[in-house]
C-alpha positions as YAML, in Angstrom:
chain: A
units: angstrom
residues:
- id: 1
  name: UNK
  ca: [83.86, 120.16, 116.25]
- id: 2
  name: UNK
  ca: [81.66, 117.13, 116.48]
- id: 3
  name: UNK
  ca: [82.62, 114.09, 114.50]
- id: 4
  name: UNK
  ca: [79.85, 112.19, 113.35]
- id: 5
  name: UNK
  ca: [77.23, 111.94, 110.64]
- id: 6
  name: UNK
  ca: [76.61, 109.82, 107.97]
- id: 7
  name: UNK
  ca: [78.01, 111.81, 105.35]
- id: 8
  name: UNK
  ca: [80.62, 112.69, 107.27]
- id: 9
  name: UNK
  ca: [82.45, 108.81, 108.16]
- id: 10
  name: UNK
  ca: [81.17, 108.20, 104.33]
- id: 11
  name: UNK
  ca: [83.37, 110.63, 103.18]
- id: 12
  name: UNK
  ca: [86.42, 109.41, 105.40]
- id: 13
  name: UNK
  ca: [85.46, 105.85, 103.96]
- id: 14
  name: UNK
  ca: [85.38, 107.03, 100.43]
- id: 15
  name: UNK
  ca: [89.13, 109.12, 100.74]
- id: 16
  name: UNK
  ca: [90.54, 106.35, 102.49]
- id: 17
  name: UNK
  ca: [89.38, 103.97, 99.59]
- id: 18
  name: UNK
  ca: [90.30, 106.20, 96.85]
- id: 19
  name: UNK
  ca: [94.42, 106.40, 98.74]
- id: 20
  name: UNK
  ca: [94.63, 102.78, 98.76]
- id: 21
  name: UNK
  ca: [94.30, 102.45, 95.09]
- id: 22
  name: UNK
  ca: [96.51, 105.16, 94.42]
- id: 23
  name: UNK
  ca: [98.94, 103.63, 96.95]
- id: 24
  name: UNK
  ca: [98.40, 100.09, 94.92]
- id: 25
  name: UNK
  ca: [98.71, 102.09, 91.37]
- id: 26
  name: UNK
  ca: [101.91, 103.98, 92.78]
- id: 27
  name: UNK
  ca: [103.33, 100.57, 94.27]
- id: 28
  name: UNK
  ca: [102.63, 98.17, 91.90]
- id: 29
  name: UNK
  ca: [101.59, 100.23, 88.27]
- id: 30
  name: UNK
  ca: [102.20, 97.01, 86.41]
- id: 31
  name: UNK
  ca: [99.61, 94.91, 88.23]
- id: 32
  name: UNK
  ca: [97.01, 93.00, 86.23]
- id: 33
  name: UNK
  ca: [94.94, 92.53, 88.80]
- id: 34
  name: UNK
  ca: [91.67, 93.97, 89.96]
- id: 35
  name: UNK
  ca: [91.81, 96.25, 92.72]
- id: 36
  name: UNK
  ca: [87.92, 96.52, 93.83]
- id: 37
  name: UNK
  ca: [86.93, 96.56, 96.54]
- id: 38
  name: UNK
  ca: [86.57, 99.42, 100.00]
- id: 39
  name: UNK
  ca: [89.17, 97.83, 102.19]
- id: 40
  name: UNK
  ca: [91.20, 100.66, 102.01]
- id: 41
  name: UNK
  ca: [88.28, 102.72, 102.85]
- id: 42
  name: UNK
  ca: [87.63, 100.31, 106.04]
- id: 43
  name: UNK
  ca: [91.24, 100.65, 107.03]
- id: 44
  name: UNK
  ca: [90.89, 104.24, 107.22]
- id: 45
  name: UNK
  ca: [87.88, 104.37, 109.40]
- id: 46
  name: UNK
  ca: [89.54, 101.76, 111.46]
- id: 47
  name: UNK
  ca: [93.00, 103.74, 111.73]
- id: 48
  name: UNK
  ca: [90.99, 107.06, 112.82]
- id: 49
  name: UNK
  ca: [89.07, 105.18, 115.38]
- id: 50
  name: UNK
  ca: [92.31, 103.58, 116.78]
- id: 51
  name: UNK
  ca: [93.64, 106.91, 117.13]
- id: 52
  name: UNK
  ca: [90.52, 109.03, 118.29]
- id: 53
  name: UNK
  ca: [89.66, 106.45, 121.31]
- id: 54
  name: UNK
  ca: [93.04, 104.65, 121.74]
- id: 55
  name: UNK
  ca: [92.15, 103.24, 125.18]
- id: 56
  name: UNK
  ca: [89.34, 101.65, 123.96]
- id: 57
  name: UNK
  ca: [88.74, 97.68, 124.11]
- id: 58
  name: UNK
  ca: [87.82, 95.81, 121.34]
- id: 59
  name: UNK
  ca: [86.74, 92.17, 121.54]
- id: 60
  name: UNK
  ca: [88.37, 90.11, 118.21]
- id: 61
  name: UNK
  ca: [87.87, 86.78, 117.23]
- id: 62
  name: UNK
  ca: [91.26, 84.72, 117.71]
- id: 63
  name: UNK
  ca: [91.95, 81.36, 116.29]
- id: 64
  name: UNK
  ca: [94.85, 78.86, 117.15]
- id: 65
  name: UNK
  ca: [94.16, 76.64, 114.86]
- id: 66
  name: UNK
  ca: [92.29, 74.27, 117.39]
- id: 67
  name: UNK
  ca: [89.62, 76.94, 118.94]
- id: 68
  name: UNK
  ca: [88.67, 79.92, 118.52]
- id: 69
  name: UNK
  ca: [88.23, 82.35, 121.26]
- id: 70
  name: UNK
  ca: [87.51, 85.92, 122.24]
- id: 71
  name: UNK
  ca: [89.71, 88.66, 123.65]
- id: 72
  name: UNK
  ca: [90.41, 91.70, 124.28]
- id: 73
  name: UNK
  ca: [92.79, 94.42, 123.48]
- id: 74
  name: UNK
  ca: [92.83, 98.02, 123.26]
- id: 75
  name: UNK
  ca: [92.06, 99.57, 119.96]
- id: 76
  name: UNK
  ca: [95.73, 101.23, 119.96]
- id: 77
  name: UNK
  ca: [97.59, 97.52, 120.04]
- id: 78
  name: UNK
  ca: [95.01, 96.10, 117.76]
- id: 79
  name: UNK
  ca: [96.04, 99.02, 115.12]
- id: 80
  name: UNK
  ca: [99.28, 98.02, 115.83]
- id: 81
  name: UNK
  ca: [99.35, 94.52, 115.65]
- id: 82
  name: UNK
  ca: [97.17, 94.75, 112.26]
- id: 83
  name: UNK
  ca: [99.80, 97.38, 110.74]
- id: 84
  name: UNK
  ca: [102.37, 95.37, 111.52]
- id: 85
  name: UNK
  ca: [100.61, 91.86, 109.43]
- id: 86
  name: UNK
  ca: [99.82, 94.41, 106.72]
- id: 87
  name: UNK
  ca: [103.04, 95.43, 106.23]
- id: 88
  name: UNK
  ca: [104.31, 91.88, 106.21]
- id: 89
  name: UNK
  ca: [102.42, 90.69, 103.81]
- id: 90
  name: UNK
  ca: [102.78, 93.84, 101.84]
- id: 91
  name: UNK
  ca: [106.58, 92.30, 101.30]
- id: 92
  name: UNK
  ca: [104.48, 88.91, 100.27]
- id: 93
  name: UNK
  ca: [102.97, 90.61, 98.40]
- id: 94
  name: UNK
  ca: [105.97, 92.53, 96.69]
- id: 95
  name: UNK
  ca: [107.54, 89.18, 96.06]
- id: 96
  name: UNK
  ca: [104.86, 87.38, 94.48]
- id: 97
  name: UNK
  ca: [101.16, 86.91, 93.37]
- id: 98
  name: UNK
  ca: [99.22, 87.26, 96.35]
- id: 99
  name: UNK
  ca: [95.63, 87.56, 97.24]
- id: 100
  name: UNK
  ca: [95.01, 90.36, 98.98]
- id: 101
  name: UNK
  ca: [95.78, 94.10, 97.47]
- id: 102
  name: UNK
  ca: [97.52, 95.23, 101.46]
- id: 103
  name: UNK
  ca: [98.72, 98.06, 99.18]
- id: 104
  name: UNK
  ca: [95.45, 99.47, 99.42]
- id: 105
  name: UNK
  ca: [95.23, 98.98, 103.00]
- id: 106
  name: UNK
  ca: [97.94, 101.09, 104.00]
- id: 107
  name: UNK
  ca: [97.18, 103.88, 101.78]
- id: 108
  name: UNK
  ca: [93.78, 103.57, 103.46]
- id: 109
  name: UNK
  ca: [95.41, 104.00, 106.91]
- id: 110
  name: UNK
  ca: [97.96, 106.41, 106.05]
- id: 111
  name: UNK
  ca: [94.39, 108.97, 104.55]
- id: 112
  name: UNK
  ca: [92.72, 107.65, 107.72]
- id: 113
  name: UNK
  ca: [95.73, 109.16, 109.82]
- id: 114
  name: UNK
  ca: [96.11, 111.93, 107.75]
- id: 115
  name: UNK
  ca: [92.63, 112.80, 108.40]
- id: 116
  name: UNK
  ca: [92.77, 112.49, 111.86]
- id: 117
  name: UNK
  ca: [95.44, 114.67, 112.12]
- id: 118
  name: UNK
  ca: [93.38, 117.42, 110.33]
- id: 119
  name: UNK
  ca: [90.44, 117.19, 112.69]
- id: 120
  name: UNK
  ca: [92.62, 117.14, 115.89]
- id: 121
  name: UNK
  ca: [94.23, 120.14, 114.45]
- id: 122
  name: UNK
  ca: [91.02, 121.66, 114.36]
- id: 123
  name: UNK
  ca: [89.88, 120.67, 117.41]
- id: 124
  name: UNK
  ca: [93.02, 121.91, 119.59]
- id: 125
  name: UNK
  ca: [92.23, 125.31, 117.33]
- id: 126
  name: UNK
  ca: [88.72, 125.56, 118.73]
- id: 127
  name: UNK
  ca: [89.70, 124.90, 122.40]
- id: 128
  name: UNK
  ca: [92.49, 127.28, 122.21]
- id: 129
  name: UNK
  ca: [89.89, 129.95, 120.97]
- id: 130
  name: UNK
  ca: [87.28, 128.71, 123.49]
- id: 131
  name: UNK
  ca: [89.65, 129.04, 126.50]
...
């Protein structure tokens, strides 16, 4: 099974959006805030591209407060790394007002996994019929 398409990462997008603000509803049903926004969505496309080319090297835009540089890392560290910030400041955000709904993020990832899962499922399926 071939991923790819338009409609076909839009819908991953749009599932991984809709999670995250059920995740942020679930977490947090007393919030005032607005949750707008597709992050979640984003962090589902990125979380089933970390896991569907894991070896892959991304280039990302690092800052040490007195330059800003490039390097690289593989896709699978980068998911890592980033998982690991968003649940930290999903504490920050737990403990206080804070800027950023990470709630969303995660249930964006956790679709994003989910629906790699599915598709890898399938795909073992058709090479086990194939072969």
């Amino acid at each position: 099974m071939e991923i790819g398409g338009r409609i076909t990462w839009l819908l991953l997008v749009f599932v991984a959006a809709f999670s995250g603000d059920l995740l942020h509803v679930f977490i947090f049903p007393r919030d005032q805030g607005s949750c707008v926004g597709v992050s979640g969505g984003i962090s589902g496309l990125i979380a089933f591209y970390a896991l569907m080319f894991p070896y892959e090297k991304l280039r990302i835009l690092f800052s040490d407060f007195s330059i800003l540089k490039w390097i690289q890392i593989r896709a699978r560290v980068a998911f890592m790394l980033w998982m690991m910030l968003d649940f930290w400041s999903l504490y920050r955000q737990s403990i206080g007002p804070y800027h950023i709904v990470v709630s969303a993020h995660l249930g964006g990832i956790a679709a994003g996994v989910l629906l790699w899962l599915m598709w890898r499922k399938t795909e073992l399926n058709l090479l086990a019929q194939a072969g």
